[in-house]
C-alpha positions as CSV (number, residue, x, y, z in Angstrom):
1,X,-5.9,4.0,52.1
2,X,-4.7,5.0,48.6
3,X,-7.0,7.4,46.5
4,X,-8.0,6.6,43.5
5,X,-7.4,8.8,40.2
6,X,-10.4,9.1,38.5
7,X,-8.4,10.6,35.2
8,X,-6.5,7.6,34.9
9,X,-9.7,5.4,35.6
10,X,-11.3,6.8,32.7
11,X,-8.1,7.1,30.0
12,X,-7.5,3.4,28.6
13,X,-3.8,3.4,28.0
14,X,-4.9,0.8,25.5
15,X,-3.1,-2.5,24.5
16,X,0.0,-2.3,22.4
17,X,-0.3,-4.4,19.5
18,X,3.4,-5.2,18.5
19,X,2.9,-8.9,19.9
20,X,0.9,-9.0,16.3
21,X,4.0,-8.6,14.3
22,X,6.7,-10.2,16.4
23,X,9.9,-8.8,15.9
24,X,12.9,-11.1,15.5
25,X,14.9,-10.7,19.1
26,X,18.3,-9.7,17.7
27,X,17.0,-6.8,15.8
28,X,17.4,-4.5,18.7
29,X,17.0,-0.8,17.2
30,X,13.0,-1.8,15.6
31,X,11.0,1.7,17.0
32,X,8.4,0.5,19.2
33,X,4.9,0.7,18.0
34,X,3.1,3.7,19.3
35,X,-0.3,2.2,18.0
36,X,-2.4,1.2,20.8
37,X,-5.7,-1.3,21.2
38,X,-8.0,0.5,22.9
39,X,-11.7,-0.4,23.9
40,X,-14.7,1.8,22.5
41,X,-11.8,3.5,20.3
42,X,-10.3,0.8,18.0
43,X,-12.7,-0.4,15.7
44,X,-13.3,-3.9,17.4
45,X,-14.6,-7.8,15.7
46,X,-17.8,-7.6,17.6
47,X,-17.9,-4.0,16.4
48,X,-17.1,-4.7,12.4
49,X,-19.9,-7.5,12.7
50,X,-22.1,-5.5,13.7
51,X,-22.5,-3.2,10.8
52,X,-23.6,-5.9,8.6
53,X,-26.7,-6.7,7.4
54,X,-27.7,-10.9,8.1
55,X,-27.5,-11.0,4.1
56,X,-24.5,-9.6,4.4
57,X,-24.7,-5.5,3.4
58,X,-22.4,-3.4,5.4
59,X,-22.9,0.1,6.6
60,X,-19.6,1.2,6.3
61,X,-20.6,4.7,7.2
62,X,-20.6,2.9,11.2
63,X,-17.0,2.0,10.8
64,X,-15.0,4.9,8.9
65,X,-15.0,7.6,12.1
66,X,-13.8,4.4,14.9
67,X,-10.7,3.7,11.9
68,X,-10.1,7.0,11.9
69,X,-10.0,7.8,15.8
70,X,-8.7,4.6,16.9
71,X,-7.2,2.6,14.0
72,X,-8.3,-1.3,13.3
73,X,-8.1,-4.6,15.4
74,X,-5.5,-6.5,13.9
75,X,-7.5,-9.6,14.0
76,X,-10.2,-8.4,11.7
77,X,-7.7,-5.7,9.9
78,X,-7.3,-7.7,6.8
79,X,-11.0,-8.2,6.0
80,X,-11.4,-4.3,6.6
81,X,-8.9,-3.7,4.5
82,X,-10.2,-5.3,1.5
83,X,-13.5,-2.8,2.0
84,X,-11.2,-0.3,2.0
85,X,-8.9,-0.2,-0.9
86,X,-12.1,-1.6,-3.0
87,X,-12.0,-5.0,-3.4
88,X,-15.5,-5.5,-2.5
89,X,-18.8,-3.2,-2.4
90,X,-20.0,-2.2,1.0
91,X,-23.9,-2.9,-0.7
92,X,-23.4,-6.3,-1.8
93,X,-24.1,-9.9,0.0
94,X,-22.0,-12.5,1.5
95,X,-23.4,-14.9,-0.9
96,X,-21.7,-12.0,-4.5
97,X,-18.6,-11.1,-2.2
98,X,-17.5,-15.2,-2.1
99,X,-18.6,-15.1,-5.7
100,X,-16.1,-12.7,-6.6
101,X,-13.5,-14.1,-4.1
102,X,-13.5,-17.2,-5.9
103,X,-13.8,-15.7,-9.5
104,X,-10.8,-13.6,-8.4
105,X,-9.0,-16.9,-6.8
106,X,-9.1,-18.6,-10.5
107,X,-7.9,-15.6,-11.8
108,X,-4.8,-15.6,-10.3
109,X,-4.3,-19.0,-10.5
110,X,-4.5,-18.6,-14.2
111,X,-2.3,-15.9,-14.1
112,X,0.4,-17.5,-12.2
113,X,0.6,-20.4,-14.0
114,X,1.1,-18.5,-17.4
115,X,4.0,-17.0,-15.1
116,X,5.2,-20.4,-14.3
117,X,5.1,-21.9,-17.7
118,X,7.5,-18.8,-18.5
119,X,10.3,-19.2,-15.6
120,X,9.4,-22.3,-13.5
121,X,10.9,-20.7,-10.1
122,X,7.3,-19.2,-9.7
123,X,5.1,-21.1,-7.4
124,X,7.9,-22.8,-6.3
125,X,8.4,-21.8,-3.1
126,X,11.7,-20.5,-3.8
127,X,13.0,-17.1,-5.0
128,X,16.3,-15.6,-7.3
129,X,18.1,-12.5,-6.7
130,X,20.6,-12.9,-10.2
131,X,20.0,-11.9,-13.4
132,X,18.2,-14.6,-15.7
133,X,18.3,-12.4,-18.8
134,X,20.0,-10.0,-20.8
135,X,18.2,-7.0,-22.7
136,X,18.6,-8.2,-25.7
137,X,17.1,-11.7,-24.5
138,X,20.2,-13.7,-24.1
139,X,19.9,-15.9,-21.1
140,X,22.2,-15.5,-18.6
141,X,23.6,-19.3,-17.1
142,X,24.0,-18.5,-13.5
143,X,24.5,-21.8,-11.6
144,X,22.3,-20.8,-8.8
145,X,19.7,-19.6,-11.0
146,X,19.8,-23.4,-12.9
147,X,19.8,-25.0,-9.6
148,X,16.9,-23.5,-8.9
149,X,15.2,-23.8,-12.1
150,X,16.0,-27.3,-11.6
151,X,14.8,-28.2,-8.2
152,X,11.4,-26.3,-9.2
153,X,10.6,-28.8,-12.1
154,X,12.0,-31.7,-9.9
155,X,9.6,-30.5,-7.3
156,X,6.7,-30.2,-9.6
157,X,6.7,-33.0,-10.8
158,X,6.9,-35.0,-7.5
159,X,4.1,-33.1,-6.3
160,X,1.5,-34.0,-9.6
161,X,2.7,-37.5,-9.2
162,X,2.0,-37.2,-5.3
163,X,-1.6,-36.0,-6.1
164,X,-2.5,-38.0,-8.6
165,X,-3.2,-34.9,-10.9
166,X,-2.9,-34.2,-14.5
167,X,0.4,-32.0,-15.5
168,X,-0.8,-28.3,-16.9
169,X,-2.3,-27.9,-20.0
170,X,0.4,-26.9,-22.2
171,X,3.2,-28.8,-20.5
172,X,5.5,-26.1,-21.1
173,X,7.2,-25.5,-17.6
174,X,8.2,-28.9,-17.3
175,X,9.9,-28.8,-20.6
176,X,11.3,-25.0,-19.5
177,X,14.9,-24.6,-21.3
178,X,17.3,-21.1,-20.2
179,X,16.6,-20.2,-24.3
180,X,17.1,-17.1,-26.0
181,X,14.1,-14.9,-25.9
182,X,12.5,-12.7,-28.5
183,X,9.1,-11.0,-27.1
184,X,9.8,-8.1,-25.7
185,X,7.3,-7.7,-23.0
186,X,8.9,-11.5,-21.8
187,X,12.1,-9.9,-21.9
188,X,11.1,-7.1,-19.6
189,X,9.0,-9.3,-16.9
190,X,12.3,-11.1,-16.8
191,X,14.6,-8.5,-16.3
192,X,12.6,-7.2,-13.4
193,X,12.6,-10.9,-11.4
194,X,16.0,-10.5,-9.6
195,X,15.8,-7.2,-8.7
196,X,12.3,-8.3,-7.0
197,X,14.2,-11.3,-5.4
198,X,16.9,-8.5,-3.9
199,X,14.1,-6.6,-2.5
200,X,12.1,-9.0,-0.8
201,X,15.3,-10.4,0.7
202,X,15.7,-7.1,2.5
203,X,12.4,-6.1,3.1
204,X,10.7,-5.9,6.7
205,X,13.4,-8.6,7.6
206,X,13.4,-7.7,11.3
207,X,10.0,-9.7,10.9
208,X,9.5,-13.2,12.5
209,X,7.3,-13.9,9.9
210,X,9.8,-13.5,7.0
211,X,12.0,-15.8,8.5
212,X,10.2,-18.3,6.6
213,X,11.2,-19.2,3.2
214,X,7.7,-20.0,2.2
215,X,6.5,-16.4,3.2
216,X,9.8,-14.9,1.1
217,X,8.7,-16.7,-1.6
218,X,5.1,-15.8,-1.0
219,X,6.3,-11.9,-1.8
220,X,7.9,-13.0,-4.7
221,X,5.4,-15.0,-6.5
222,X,3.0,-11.9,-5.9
223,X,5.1,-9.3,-7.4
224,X,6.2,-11.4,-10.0
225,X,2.9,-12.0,-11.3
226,X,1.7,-8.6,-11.0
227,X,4.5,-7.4,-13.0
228,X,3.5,-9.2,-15.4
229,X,-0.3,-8.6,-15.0
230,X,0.1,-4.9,-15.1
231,X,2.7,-4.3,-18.1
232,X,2.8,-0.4,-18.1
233,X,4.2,-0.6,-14.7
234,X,5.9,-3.9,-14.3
235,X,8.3,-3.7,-11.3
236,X,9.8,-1.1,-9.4
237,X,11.7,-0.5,-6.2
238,X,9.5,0.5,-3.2
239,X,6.5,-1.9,-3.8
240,X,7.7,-4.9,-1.7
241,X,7.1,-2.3,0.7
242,X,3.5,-2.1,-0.3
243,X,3.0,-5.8,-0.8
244,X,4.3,-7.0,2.3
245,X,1.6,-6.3,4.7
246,X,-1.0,-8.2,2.3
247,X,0.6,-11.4,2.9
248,X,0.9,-10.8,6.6
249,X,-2.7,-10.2,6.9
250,X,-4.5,-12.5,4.4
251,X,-3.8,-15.9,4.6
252,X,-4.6,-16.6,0.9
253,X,-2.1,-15.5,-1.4
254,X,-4.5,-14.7,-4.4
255,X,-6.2,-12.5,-1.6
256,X,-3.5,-10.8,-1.0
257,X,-2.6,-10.3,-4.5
258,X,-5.9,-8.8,-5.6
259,X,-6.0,-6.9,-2.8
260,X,-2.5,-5.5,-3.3
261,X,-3.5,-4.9,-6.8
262,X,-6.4,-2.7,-5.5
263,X,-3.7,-0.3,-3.5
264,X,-1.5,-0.2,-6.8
265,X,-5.0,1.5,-8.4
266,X,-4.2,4.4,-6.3
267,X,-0.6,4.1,-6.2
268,X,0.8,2.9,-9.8
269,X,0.8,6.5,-11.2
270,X,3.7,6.8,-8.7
271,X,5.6,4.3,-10.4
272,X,4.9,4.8,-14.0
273,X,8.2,6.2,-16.0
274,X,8.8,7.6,-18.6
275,X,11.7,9.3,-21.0
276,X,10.6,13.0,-20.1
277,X,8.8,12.5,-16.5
278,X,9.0,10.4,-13.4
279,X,5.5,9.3,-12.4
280,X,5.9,10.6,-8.8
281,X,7.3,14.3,-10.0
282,X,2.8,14.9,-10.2
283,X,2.3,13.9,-6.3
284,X,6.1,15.9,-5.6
285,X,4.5,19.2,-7.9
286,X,1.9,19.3,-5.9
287,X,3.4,19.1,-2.6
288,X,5.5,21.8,-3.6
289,X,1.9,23.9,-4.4
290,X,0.3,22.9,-1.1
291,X,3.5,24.3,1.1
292,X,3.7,27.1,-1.1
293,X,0.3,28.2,0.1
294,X,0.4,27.0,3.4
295,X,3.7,27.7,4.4
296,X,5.4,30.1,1.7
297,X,8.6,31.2,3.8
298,X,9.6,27.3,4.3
299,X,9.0,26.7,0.3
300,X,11.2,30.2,-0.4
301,X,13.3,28.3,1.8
302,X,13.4,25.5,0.4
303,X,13.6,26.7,-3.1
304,X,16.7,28.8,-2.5
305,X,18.6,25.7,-0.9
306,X,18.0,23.8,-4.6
307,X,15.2,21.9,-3.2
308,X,12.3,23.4,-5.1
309,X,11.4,19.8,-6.7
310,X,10.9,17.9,-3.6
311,X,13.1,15.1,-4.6
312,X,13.4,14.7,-0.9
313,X,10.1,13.8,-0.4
314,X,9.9,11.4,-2.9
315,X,10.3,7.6,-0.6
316,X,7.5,9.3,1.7
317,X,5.1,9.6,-1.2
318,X,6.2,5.9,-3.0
319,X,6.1,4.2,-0.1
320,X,3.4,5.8,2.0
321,X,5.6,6.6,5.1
322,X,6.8,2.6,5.4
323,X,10.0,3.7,6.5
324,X,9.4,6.5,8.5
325,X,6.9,4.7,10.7
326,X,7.2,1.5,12.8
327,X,5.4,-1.3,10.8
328,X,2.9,-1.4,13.3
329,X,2.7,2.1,13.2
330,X,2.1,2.6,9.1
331,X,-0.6,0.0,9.0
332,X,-2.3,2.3,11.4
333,X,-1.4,5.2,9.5
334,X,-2.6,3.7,5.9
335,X,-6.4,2.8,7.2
336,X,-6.8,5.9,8.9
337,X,-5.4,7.4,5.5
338,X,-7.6,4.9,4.0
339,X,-11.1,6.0,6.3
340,X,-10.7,9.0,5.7
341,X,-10.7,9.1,1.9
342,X,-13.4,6.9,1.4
343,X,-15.6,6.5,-1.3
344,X,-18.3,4.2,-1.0
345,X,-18.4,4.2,-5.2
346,X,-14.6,3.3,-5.3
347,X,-15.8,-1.2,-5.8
348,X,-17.7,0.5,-9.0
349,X,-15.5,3.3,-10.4
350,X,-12.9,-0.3,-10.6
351,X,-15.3,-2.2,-12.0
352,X,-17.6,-0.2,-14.1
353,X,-16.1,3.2,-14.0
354,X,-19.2,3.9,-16.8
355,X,-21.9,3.2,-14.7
356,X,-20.5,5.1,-12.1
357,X,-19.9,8.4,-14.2
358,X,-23.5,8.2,-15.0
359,X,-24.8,8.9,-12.0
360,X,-26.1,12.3,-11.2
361,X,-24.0,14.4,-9.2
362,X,-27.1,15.6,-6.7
363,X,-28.2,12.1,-6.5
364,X,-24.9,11.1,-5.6
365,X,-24.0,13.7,-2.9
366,X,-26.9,12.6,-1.4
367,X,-26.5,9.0,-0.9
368,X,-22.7,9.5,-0.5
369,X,-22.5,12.2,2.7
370,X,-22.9,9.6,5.7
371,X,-20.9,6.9,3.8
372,X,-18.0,9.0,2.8
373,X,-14.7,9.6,4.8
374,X,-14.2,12.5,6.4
375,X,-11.6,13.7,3.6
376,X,-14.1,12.7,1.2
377,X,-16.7,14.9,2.7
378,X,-14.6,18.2,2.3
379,X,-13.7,17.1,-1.2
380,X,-17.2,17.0,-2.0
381,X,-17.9,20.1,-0.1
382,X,-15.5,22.0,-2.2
383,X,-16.4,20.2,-5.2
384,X,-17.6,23.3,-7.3
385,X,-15.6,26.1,-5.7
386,X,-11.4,24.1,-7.1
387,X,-10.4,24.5,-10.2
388,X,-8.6,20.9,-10.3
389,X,-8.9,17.4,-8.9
390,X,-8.6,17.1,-5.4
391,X,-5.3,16.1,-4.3
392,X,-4.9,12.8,-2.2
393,X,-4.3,12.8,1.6
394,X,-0.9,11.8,1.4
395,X,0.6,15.2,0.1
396,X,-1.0,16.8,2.9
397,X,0.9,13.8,5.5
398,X,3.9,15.2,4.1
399,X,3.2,18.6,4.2
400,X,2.4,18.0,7.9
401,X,5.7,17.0,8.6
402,X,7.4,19.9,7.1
403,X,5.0,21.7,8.8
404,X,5.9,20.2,12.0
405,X,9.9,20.8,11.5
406,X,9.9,23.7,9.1
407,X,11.3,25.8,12.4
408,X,14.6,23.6,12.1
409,X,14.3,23.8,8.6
410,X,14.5,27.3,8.4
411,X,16.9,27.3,11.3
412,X,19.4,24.5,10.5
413,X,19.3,24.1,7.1
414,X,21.9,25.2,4.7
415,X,21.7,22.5,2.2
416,X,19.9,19.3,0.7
417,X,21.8,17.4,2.9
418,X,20.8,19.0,6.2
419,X,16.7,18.9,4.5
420,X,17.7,15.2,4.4
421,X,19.0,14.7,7.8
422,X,16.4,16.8,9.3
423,X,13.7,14.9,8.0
424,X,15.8,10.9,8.2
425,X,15.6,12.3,12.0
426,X,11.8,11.2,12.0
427,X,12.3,7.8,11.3
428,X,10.6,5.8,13.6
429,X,9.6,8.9,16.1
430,X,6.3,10.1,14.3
431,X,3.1,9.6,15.5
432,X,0.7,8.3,13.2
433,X,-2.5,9.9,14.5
434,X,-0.9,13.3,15.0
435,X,0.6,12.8,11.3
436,X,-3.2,12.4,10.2
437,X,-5.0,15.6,12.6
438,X,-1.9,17.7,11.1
439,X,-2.7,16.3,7.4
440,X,-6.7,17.6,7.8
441,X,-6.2,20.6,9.0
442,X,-3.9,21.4,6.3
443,X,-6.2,20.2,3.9
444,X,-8.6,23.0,5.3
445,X,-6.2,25.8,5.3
446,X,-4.9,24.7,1.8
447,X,-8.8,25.0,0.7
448,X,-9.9,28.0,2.6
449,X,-6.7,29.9,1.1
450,X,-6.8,28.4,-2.6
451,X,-10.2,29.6,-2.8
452,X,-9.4,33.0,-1.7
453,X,-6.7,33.2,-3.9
454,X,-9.0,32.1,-6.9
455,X,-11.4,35.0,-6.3
């Protein structure tokens, strides 16, 4: 009779969850997910229902340390997420959060429209990757791009005649003519719609899911419309990488926009350029201040090979470890990211950042502790003892993984190329919650020795 192991009785190997996001069967070298369903660990539907109230109030404070040990249930993931990055407050109802879904819906509709009546290709279910413009606003006749422009009016208009509805109040993407343009902010939205057209074709492509036109499109139509919603930032390379999950998780696309829109609040200052700076060279400064603390003969290092600025570490930071990570794999790495920095202020500090910097800071400790992420917490904790802002958990992921290869680092490295090969060698082979553990205990050491070094 065969014995049983107990051990193995009580360790759930868990579930893995790349059937989720299938993966198109020709793409052969996608990294298997590491991420793993596992019962009493991942935070579970019955689980998520649970910590709400029958009005609807959620206790988020039930939900942060289960994200954080064992990630989210990809059936519920995109609901969580929308708690979050902010979209919604934790202490409203069901009854305010459809409000503001709704309010939100009309929003974008309004907004994408506007974009429509500008280049009709919007909404169409179809997407460019050529130049429409020139920079000083002289159209630019590509046959493709007039095909279609064409076939999205032609299409329009079948569909308002199908429906029986009214054409759009001003009538002007029906009448849209390839015209030379004189506002400059329409000049730049357009210059920035082919090179979002070339990046959605290439991104997360080993997908089944984007081997839908509709879903392609999808991509599109969101960046495009948030390039022109957020005019300091526009477009720029790296956040189809950011987008893309949305739409795979929430079915509506304004969803999906707003709640992209909500990660870009934390993100855009990435992305922001200008003539002196680029907006990541903050995030890359203080990387290069957290290693020099924590690991000061790997920045000396570093340093002497030329790579003092970190430009190395720059797609890491833009893109939140996307490409490092299997898709799978950087989901589960951006909630636990995502749990641990939690705010249960951050739905305010969006919408009324006033009301929320008049609260007291004793009042707000108080109510905050058992709602906060564990990051948060320590934040908070050190709150009167750092000179500066706290510094967000990502800088400490990368400074984990320098951490983890700075032996090879010091060893093998005799240039920026071998930095760059060194660390391209992670690609797919990290492990998301050892990534995260590495990141906090970094973040203590980086405290416990900033202080000391501030006495």
């Amino acid at each position: 009779m065969a014995t049983l192991d107990i051990s193995k009785m009580w360790r759930d190997p868990g579930a893995p969850a790349d059937s989720f996001y299938l993966v198109r069967p020709e793409c052969k070298d996608v990294p298997k997910s590491k991420f793993r369903i596992k019962n009493g660990k991942t935070l579970s539907e019955r689980k998520w229902r649970a910590a709400f109230s029958p009005e609807g109030y959620l206790d988020i404070g039930k939900t942060l340390g289960r994200i954080h040990r064992g990630g989210i249930h990809p059936s519920i993931r995109g609901e969580v997420w929308e708690f979050l990055l902010g979209c919604y407050d934790p202490k409203s109802t069901y009854a305010e959060r459809e409000d503001i879904r709704q309010q939100r819906r009309t929003q974008y509709a309004i907004l994408k429209e506007e974009c429509c009546t500008m280049f009709p290709v919007i909404g169409s279910g179809r997407f460019i990757t050529a130049p429409v413009i020139t920079e000083d606003g002289d159209p630019i006749l590509d046959p493709i791009v007039l095909q279609e422009a064409k076939a999205a009016k032609e299409a329009k208009k079948a569909k308002e005649a199908t429906s029986g509805g009214q054409q759009n109040v001003t009538g002007a993407s029906d009448g849209y003519e390839m015209e030379k343009e004189h506002d400059k902010r329409v000049i730049e939205w357009k210059l920035s719609l082919h090179q979002i057209g070339l990046d959605v074709a290439r991104t997360d492509r080993s997908l089944v899911f984007y081997e839908k036109q509709e879903n392609l499109s999808k991509l599109w139509d969101i960046l495009s419309v948030y390039a022109w919603f957020d005019k300091d930032v526009n477009y720029c390379q790296g956040m189809s990488d950011l987008c893309s999950p949305m739409i795979i998780l929430l079915d509506d696309e304004a969803d999906a926009f707003w709640c992209f829109e909500r990660l870009m609040r934390r993100l855009r200052g990435n992305f922001r350029y200008t003539e002196s700076s680029v907006g990541v060279e903050s995030q890359l400064n203080n990387l290069a201040s957290v290693t020099q603390i924590i690991d000061p003969k790997l920045h000396q290092h570093l340093d002497k090979l030329g790579g003092g600025d970190y430009l190395f570490a720059v797609r890491m930071l833009m893109v939140l470890f996307r490409r490092e990570f299997s898709f799978c794999d950087s989901l589960y790495l951006w909630e636990m990211m995502w749990a641990l920095e939690y705010d249960p202020d951050l739905f305010l500090t969006y919408e009324d950042p006033e009301l929320v910097a008049e609260k007291s800071e004793e009042s707000k400790t108080k109510a905050k502790s058992r709602q906060c992420g564990k990051y948060e917490r320590e934040n908070m904790k050190n709150a009167g003892k750092a000179a500066e802002a706290p510094l967000p958990i990502s800088v400490f992921l990368v400074a984990s993984v320098l951490k983890d290869k700075s032996d090879k680092l010091l060893t093998e490295a005799r240039g920026l190329d071998d930095v760059v090969k060194i660390l391209n060698d992670v690609n797919g082979n990290l492990d998301a919650k050892k990534a995260c553990t590495g990141a906090m205990k970094l973040h203590k050491k980086y405290l416990k020795k900033a202080a000391n070094t501030n006495r």
